[in-house]
C-alpha positions in Angstrom: -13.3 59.3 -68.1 -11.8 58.5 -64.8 -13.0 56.0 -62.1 -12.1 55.1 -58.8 -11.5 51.7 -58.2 -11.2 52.2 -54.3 -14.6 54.4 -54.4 -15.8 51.6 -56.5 -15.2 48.5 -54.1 -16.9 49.4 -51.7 -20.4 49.7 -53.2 -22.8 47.1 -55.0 -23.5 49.6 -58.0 -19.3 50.1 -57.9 -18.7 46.5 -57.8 -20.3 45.9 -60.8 -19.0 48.5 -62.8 -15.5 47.5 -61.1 -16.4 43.6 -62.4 -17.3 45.2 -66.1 -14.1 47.2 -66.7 -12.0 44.5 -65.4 -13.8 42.4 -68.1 -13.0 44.6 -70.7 -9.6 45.5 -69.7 -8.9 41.8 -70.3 -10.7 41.7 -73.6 -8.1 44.8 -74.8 -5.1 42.7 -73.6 -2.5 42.2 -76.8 -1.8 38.1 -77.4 1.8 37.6 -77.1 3.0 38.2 -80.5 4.6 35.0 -82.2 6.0 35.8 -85.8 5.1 32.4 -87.4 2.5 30.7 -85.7 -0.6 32.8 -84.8 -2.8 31.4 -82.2 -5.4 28.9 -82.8 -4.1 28.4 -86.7 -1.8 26.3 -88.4 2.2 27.4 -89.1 2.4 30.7 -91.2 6.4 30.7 -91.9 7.2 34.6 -92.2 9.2 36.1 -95.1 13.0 35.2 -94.7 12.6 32.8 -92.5 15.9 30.4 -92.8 15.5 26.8 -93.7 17.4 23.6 -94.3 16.5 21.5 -96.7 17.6 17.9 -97.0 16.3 14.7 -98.9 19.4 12.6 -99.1 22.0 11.4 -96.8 22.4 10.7 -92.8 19.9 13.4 -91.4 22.0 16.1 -89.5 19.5 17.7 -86.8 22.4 20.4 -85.7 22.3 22.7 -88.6 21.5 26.2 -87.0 18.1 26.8 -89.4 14.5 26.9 -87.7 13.0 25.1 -90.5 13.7 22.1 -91.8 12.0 19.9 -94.9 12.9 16.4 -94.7 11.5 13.5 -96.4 8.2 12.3 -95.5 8.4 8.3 -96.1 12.2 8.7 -95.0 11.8 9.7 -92.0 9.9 9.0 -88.6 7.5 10.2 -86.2 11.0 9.7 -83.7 12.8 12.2 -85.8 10.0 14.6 -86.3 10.0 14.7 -82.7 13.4 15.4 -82.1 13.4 18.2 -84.2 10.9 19.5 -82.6 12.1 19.5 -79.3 15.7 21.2 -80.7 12.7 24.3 -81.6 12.5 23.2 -85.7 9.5 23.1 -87.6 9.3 20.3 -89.9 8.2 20.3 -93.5 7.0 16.6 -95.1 8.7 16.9 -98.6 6.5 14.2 -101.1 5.6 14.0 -104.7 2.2 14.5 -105.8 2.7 15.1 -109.3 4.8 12.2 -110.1 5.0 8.7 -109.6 8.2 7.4 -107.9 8.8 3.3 -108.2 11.0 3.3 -104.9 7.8 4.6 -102.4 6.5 1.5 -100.1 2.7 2.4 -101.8 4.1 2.7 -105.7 2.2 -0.7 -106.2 -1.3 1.2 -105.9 -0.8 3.4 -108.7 -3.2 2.0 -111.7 -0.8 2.2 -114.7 -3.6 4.2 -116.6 -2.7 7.4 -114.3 1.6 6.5 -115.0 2.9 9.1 -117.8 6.0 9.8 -119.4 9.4 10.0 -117.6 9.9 13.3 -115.6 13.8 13.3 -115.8 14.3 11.4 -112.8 15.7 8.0 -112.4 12.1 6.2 -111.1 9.6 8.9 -111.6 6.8 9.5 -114.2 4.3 12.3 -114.5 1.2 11.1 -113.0 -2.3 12.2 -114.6 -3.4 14.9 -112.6 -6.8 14.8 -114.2 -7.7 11.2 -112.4 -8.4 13.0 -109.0 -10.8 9.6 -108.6 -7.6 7.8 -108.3 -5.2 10.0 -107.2 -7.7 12.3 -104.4 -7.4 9.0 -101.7 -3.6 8.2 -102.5 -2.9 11.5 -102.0 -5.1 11.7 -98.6 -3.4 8.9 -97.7 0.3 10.0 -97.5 -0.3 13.5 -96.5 -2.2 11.5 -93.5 1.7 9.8 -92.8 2.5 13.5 -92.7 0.2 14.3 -89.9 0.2 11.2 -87.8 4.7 11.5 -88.3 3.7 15.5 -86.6 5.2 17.3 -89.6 3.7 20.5 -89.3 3.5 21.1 -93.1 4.0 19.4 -96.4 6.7 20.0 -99.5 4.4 18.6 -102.3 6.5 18.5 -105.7 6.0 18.1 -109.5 3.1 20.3 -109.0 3.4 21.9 -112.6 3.1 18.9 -114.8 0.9 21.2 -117.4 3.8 23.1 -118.4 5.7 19.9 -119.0 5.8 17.2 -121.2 3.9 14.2 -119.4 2.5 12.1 -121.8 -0.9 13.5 -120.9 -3.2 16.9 -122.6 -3.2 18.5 -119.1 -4.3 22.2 -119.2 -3.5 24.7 -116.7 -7.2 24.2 -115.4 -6.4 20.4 -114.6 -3.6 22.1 -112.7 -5.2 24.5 -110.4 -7.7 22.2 -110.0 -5.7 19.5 -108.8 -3.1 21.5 -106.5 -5.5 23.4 -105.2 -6.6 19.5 -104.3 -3.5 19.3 -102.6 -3.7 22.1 -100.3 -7.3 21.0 -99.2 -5.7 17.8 -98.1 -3.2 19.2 -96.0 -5.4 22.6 -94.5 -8.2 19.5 -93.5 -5.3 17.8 -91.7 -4.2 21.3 -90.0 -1.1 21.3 -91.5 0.7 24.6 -93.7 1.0 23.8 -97.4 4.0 25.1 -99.9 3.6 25.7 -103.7 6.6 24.1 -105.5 7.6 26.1 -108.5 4.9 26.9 -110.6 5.6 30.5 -111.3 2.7 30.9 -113.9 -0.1 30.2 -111.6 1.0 32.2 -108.5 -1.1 34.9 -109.1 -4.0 32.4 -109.1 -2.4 30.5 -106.1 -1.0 32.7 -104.0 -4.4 32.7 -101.6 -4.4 28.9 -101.5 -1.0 28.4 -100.3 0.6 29.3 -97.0 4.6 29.3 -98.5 6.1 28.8 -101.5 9.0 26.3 -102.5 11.3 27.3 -105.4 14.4 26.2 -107.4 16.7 28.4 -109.5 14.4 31.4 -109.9 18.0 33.3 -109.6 19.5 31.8 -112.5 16.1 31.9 -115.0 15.6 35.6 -114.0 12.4 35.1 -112.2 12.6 35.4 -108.4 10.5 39.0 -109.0 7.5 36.5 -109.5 7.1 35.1 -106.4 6.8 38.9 -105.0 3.0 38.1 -104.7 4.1 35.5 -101.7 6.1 38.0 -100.1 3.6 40.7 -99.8 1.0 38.3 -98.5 3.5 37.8 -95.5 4.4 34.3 -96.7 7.6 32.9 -96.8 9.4 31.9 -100.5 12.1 29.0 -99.4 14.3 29.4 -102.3 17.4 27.3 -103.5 20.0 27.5 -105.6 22.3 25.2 -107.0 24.7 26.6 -109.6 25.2 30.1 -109.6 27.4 31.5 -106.3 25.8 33.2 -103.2 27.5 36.6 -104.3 25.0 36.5 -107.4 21.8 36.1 -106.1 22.2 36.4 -102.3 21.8 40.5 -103.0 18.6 40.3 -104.6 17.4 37.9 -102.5 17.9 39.9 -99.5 16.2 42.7 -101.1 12.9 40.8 -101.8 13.2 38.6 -98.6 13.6 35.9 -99.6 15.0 32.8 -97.7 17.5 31.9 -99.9 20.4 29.5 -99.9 22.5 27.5 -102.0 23.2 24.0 -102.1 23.8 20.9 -104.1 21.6 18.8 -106.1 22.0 15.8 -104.2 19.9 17.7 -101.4 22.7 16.2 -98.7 23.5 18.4 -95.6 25.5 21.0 -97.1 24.2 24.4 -97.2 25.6 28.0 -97.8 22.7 29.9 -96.6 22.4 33.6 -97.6 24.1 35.8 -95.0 25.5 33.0 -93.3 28.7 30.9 -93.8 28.3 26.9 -95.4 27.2 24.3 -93.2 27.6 21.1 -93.5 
């Protein structure tokens, strides 16, 4: 159908109809497309987006990745900021599985919910099961997330079922609790990672908004986070001891946002495509 918008001006009945399809022109108008942040909804990182990941050392803000996942406690509200401004997104890496001795709020942990060692200097399982205990810790620190202006959260040792913890937790007690997790940090409006876990992806995958995993390369199991992938949401994948030239192919393949580093978690990085850093 045509219409004539000069014809159209210069009537009452043609200024209304004039007023109506300029109304719905507007309402057919694209958004401007932006490939990890939709608007009016919290970060979506895309598949293989590149990252940095770094829990250990003098931060280094230069490294060319436009995601990086810092510690939360470690670092400040000053430093989120600044990453910001340099275009980053920042991810709050804490525990929520495990019980670490050196955190400022270790002291509020009842010993009841402290298990066995998890294989780090510090750390023990915590009981997953005591969500009465653990629910308002929890709240609490991914709170420090939000009020710091991370714009998502790194939450680790989120697979204590499959491990030896000192505790009869069931894979139950384990969806229950993690998907705990991400309520904590969707209520705060920030994104929300699944750390390892391969088991329960399929269960998970809906809950999450990107996955965090370590070694799937060398255990022949990077297929499983596929799930992620095709869901649009990003798997941030490390390495630490095979080379780039073994798992950097597949990785590619299944778009993954891969890199290698070391298990210190320092600065270096040899990002997949991309020369070392660091």
């Amino acid at each position: 159908m045509s219409f004539d918008l000069r014809v159209a001006a210069h009537s009452p009945r043609g200024s209304a109809l004039l007023l109506a399809l300029l109304v719905l022109l507007a309402g057919c108008s694209a958004p401007a497309d932006n490939a990890d942040e939709p608007s009016g909804s919290r970060w979506q990182p895309r598949p293989g987006t590149d990252w940095q990941w770094q829990l250990s050392g003098r931060l280094d803000p230069s490294v060319d990745a436009p995601v990086y996942d810092i510690d939360g406690f470690n670092h400040s509200k000053a430093t989120v900021t600044d990453l910001h401004k340099r275009g980053r997104k920042v991810i709050c890496y804490l525990s929520t599985g495990a019980w670490e001795e050196f955190r400022p709020d270790a002291g509020k942990f009842p010993k009841s919910v402290l298990g066995k060692g998890n294989g780090w200097g510090g750390e023990r399982w915590l009981d997953i099961r005591r969500t009465d205990v653990l629910e308002p810790l929890m709240a609490e620190r991914i709170e420090m997330c939000r009020k710091k202006g991370f714009d998502a959260v790194e939450p680790d040792n989120m697979d204590g079922y499959a491990n030896r913890t000192g505790f009869r937790l069931t894979g139950t007690d384990q969806l229950r609790y993690n998907r705990l997790i991400a309520r904590l940090a969707h209520d705060r409006g920030m994104a929300v990672g699944l750390k390892n876990d391969p088991d329960q992806i399929p269960s998970l995958v809906e809950d999450f908004d990107f996955a965090v995993n370590e070694q799937c390369a060398q255990y022949d199991e990077c297929a499983r986070w596929k799930p992620f992938i095709e869901a649009g949401k990003a798997v941030f994948h490390v390495e630490y001891e095979l080379p780039t030239r073994e798992f950097c192919p597949q990785a590619r393949k299944l778009k993954l946002s891969s890199m290698l580093k070391k298990y210190e978690l320092g600065v270096w990085r040899e990002a997949c495509g991309g020369s070392a850093e660091g």
